[in-house]
C-alpha positions in Angstrom: 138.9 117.5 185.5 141.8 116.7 188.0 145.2 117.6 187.4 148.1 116.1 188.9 150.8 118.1 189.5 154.0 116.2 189.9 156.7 119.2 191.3 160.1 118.2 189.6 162.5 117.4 191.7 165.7 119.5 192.9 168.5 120.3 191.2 171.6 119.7 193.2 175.3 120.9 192.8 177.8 118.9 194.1 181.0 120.2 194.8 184.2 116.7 195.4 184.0 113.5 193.4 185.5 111.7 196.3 184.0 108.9 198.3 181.1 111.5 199.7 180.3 113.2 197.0 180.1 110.6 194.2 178.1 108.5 196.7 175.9 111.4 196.8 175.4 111.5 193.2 174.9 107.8 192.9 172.3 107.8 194.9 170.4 111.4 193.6 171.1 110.1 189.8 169.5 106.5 191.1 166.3 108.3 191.8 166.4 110.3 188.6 167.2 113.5 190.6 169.2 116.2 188.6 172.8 116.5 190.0 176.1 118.0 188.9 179.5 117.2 190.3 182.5 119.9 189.8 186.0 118.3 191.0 188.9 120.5 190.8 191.3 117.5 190.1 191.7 115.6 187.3 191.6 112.6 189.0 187.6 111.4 190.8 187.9 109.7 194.4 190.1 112.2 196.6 192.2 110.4 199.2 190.6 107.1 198.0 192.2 107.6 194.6 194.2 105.0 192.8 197.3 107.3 191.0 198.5 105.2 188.0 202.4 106.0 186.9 204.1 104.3 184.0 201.6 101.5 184.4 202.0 100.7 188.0 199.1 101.6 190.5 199.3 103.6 194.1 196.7 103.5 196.9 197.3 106.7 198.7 196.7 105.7 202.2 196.0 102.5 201.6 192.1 101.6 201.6 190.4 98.1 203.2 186.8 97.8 202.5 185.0 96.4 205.3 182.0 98.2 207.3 179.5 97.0 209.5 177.3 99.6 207.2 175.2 97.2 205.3 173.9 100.0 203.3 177.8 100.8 202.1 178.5 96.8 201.6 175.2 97.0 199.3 176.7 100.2 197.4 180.0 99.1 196.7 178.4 95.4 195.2 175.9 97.2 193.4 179.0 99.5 191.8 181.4 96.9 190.9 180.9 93.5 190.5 181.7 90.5 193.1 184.2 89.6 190.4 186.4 93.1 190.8 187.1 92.1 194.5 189.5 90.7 196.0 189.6 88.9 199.1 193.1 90.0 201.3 194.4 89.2 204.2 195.3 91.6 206.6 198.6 91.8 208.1 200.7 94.7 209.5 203.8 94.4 211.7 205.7 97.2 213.4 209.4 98.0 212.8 211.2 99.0 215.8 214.9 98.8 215.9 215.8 96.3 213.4 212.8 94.4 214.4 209.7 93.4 213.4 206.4 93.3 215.6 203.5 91.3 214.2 200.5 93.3 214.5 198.4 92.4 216.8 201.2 91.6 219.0 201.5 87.8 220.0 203.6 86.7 222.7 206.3 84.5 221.4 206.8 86.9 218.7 207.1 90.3 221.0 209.3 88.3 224.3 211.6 86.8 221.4 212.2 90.4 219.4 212.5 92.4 222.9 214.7 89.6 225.0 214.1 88.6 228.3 215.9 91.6 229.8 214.3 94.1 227.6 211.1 92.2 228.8 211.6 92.2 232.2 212.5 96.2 232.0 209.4 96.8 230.2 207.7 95.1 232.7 209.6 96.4 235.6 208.6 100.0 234.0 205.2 99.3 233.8 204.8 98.1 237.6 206.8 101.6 238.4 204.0 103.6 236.2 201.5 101.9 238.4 203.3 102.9 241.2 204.3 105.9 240.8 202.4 107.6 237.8 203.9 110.9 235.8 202.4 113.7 237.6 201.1 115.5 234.5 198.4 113.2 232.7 197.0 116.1 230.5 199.0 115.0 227.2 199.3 112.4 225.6 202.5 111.4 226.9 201.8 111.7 230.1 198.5 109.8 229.6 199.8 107.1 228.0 203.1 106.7 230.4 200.9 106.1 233.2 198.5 103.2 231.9 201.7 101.5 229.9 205.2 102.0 231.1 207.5 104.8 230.0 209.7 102.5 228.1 206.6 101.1 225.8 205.2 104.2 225.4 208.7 105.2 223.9 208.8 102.1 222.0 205.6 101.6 220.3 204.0 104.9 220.5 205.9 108.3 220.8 208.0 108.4 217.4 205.1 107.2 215.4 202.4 109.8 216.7 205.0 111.8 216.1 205.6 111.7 212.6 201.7 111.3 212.1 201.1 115.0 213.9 204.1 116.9 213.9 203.9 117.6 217.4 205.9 116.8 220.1 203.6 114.0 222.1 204.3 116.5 225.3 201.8 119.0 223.1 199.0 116.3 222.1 196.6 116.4 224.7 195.3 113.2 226.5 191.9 113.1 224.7 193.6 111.2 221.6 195.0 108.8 223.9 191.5 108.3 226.1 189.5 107.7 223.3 191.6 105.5 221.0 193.5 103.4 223.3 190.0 102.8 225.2 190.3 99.1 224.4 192.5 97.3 222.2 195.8 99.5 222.1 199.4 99.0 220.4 200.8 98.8 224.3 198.0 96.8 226.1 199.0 94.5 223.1 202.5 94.1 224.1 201.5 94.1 228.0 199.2 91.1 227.4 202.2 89.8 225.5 204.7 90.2 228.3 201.8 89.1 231.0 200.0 86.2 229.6 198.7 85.4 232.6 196.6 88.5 233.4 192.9 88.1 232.3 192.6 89.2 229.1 188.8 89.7 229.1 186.4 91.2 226.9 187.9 94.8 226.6 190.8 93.4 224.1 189.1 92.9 221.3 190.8 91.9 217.5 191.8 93.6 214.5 190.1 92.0 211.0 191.8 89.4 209.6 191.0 89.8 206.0 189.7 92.8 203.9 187.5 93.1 200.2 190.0 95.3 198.1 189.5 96.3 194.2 191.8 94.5 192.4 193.0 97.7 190.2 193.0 99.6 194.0 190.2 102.2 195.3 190.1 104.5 192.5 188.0 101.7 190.7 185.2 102.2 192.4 184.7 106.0 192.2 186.0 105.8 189.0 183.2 103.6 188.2 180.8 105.4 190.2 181.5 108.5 188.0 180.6 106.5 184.9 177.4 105.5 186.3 176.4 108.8 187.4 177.1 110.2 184.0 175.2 106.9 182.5 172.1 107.7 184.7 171.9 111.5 183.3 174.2 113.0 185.7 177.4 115.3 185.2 181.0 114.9 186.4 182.9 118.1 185.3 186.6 117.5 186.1 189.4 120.1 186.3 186.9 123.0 187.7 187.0 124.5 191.3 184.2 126.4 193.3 184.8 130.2 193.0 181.0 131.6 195.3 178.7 130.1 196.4 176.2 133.0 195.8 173.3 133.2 198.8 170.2 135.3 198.7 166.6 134.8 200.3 168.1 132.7 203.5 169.5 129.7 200.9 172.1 129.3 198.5 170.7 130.1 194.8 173.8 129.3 193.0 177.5 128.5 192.5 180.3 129.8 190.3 182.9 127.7 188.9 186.1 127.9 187.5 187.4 125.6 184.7 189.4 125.2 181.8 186.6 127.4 179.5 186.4 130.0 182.5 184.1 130.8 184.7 180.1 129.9 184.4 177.6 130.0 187.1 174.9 126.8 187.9 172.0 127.4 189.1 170.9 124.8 192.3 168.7 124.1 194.8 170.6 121.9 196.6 174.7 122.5 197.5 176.3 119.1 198.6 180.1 120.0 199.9 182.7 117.7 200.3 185.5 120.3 199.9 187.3 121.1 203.6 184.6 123.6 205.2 186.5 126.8 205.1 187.2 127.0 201.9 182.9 126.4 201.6 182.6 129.0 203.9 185.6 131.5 202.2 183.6 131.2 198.8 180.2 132.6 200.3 179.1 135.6 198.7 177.9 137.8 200.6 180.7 137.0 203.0 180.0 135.3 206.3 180.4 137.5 209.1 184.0 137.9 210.6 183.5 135.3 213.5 182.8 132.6 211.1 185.7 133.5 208.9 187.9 133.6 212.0 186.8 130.3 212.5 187.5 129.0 208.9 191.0 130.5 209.3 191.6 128.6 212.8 191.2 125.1 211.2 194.1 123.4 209.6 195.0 119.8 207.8 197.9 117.9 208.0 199.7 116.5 204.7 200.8 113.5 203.0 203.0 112.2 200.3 203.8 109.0 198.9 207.1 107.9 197.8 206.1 104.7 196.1 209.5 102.6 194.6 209.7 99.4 192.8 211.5 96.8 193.6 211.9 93.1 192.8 209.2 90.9 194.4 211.3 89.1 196.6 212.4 92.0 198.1 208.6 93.2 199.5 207.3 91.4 202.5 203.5 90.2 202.8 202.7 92.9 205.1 199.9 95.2 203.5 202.0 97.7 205.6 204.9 98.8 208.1 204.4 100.9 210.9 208.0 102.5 211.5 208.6 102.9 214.9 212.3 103.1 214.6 213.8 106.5 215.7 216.1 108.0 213.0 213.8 108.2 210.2 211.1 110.2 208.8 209.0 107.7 207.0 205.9 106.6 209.0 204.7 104.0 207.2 205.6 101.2 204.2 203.3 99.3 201.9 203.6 97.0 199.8 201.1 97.4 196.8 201.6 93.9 195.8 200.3 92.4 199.0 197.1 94.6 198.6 196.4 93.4 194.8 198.6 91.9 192.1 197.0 93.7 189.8 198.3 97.0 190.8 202.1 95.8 190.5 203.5 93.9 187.7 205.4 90.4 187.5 208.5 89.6 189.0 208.5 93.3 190.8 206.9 94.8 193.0 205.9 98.3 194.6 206.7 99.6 198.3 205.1 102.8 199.1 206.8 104.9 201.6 204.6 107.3 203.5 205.5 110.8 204.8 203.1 113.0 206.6 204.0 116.3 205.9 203.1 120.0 206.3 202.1 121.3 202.9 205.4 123.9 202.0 207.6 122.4 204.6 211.2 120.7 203.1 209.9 117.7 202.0 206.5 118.8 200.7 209.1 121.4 198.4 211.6 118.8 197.5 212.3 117.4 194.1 210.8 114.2 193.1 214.5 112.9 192.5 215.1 114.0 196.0 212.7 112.6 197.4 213.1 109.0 195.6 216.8 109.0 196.9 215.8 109.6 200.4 213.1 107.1 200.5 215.8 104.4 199.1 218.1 105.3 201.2 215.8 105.3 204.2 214.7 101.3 203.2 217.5 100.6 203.1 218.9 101.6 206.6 215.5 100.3 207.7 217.2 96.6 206.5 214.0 96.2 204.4 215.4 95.5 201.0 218.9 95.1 200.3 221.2 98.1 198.6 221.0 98.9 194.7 217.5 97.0 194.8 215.3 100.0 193.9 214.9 100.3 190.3 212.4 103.3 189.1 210.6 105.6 191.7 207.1 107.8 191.9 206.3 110.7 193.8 202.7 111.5 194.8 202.0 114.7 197.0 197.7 115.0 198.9 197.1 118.1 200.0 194.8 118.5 203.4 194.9 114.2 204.0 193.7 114.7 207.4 191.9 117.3 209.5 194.1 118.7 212.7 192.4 118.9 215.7 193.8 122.0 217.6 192.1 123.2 221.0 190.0 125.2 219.1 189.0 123.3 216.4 185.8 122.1 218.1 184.6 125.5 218.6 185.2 126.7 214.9 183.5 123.6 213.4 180.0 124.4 215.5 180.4 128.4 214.6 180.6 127.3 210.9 178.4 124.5 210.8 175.6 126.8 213.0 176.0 129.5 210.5 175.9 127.4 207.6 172.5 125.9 208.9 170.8 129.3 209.9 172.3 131.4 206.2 172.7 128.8 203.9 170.3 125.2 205.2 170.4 123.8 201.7 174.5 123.6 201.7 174.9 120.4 202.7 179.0 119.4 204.2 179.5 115.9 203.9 182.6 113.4 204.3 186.0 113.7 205.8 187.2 117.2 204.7 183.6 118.6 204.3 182.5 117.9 207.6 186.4 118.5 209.3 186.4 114.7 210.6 188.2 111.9 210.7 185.9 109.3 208.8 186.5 106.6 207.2 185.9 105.7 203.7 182.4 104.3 204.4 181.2 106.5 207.4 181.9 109.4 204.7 179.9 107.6 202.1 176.9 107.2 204.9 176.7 110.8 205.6 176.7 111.3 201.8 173.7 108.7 201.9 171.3 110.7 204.4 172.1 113.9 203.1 170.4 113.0 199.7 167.6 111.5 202.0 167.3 114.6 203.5 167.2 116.7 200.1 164.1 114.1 198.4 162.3 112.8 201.0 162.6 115.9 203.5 164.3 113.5 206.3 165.8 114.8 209.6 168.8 113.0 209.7 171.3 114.6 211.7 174.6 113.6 209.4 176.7 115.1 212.4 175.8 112.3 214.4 177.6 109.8 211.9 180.5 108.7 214.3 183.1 106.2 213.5 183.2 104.9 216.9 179.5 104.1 216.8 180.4 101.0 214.4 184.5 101.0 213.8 185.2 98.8 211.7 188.1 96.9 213.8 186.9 97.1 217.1 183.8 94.7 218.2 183.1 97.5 221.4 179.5 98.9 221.1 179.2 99.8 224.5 180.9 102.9 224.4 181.5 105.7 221.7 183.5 109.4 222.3 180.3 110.6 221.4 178.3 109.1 223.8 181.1 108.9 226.6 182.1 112.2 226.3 178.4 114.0 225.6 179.8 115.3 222.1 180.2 114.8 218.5 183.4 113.4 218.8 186.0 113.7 215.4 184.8 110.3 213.7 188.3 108.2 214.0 189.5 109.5 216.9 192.5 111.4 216.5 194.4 114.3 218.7 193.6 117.1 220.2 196.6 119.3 219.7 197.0 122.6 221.5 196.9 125.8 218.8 200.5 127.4 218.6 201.0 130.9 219.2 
């Protein structure tokens, strides 16, 4: 007689119900694999979250679905139906000084909002950078003064990459500026704009025009996505954090968790991790060795809040956001919630969310809600963006660790971690923005997600630390070139700065 022994198939633990991790469950629960998510918010879908308030609904970041990933297209149709999507447009302009800049810049628009001896000084600035260019090219202000002009760089680029970092632009080094203004850039726009005559070529390449967006906001899909994992046989445990990851053998053999009925432990044979990698590496019991924990320590996040603020609708503009350039404020960005869905506002109002990136424990991280509603009205309305005594109600909404901060270390730490990781523990798996300490998008996060459950059931070799946004960004139509290939590295997924660490 034959017997046919059928091994069962792994039992994985996934700690995050964000974009990575509930894609990873998705797919594990699709081919009948055991899984269990633990999420230490009460809320699934991390940064990509839809925050509801007194019945009006906040994108925390702001989220456009588009991706050159056919796989991720597929997965988010096969989630919600074509029905719960909503075709946008995209538009963003910048605000600089009482004006506003469409987005990508056009020339009428830019010459008539600078004036013709703004324009001429601008150019005249930019012929001098030629000329003469700053001696010191090793940050980003330096960098980005010698391609551009000092007085565009000042205009459309050193109080916004300010606010976004929290760094002086003197103390971001030039790789930021080398790998994300390699081809269409806010000042090549405006030079372009000022020089229509100058061959614009190949290199300049355009942003989308138009988006697919959930019409109740991003949460809808991962909140969806948790119902079908829980429909296919899965668990989604809300409310309960990662305490050790316990390790024996050379692998991890189980996790401890912390929830609202204490603590229990899960046995796995898989670990999927979408939290930020130190705190994976902190909850490792044994401990890791001190270099590695050194290394956890050296990484760092920066922070974000939302100050969202309803007004009447025709007092928002059809912008899905504003970039605020202008000096004298602290908000970075605007949106308008209506202009990404209808459904997330109600009728005859709408909702502007004001965007502060923040330090978590700094002033405005600590400050009251009511504190922070009355600055954020009172900084629209300086702005000139809605008229006095038009905000009506206002919502705060604080995200810790929004965006990974690449120090001149970081680099270093990420490989010691991720090297030890894969030598003490090679069936913990870090996927996504946090989990993998890069920049990704929405769907390059979900695609990591996607090849790490390839590599748990079929025993693939993917190499998920290869999944670069620059590969395939989703607004730029350059293939030729990625900071990974250019530059012989990983690269940080959307590029962002390299800062240098503080003492």
């Amino acid at each position: 007689m034959v017997v046919n022994l059928v091994m069962p198939l792994p039992h994985t633990l996934i700690i995050g119900a964000g974009p990575a991790g509930l894609t990873a469950a998705y797919e594990l629960t699709r081919r009948n694999a055991p899984v269990e998510v633990v999420e230490a918010d009460d809320v699934v879908g991390g940064i990509s979250r839809t925050v509801e308030r007194d019945g009006w609904r906040f994108d925390i970041g702001g989220h456009r679905f588009f991706t050159k990933v056919g796989r991720v297209e597929e997965f988010w149709h096969e989630v919600l139906p074509d029905g719960d999507f909503l075709l946008r447009p995209r538009m963003s302009r910048i605000h600089y000084r009482g004006k506003l800049f469409d987005y990508p810049l056009r020339a009428g628009n830019a010459l008539g909002n600078l004036g013709i001896v703004e324009a001429v000084r601008c150019v005249g600035s930019y012929v001098w950078a030629r000329l003469r260019p700053p001696a010191d090219q090793s940050h980003f202000e330096g960098w980005v003064s010698a391609r551009f002009g000092t007085r565009l760089y000042r205009m459309f680029f050193k109080t916004y990459t300010e606010k976004v970092w929290g760094f002086p632009a003197t103390e971001l080094q030039a790789d930021w500026a080398a790998q994300r203004i390699r081809n269409l850039s806010l000042a090549g726009a405006v030079r372009n704009a000022l020089l229509p005559r100058r061959a614009r070529g190949a290199d300049i390449t355009s942003l989308i025009e138009e988006f697919q967006y959930p019409k109740l906001g991003p949460g809808m899909m991962w909140e969806r996505c948790a119902e079908l994992v829980a429909k296919a046989g899965g668990t989604v445990t809300m409310g309960t954090s990662v305490t050790r990851v316990h390790r024996a053998d050379g692998r991890a053999v189980a996790v401890t968790v912390a929830g609202p009925d204490g603590e229990r432990r899960i046995e796995a044979d898989h670990v999927i991790s979408s939290v930020p990698l130190p705190e994976l590496v902190r909850a490792v019991d044994p401990p890791a060795p001190p270099p590695v924990l050194a290394a956890a320590d050296a990484l760092r996040h920066r922070d974000f809040l939302t100050v969202a603020l309803v007004v009447p609708a025709d007092a928002g503009f059809p912008d899905n956001w504003i970039y605020v350039h202008t000096p004298g404020v602290r908000v970075g960005r605007i949106q308008n919630f209506g202009s990404w869905s209808p459904f997330l506002v109600r009728d005859g109002f709408t909702c502007l969310g004001l965007e502060y990136f923040v330090d978590e424990g700094d002033d405005l991280w600590e400050s009251a809600d009511d504190d922070l509603v009355t600055l954020g009205t009172a900084e629209l309305e300086a702005l000139g963006l809605v008229r006095p005594g038009a905000v009506s109600a206002g919502y705060v909404v604080r995200m810790p660790k929004a965006y990974p901060v690449y120090d001149s270390g970081y680099e270093q730490a990420v490989e010691t971690m991720r090297h030890w990781l894969a030598e003490a523990l090679p069936n913990v798996h870090p996927v996504g923005r946090n989990g993998m300490h890069r920049y990704n998008n929405q769907d390059h996060s979900m695609l990591t997600a996607m090849l790490t459950v390839e590599n748990i059931l079929d025993d693939a070799d993917h190499d998920v630390w290869e999944v670069n946004v620059e590969e395939e960004y989703h607004e730029q139509a350059d293939a030729s070139s990625s900071s990974a290939s250019a530059g012989g590295r990983h690269g940080t997924g959307r590029a962002a700065p390299v800062l240098p660490r503080r003492p």
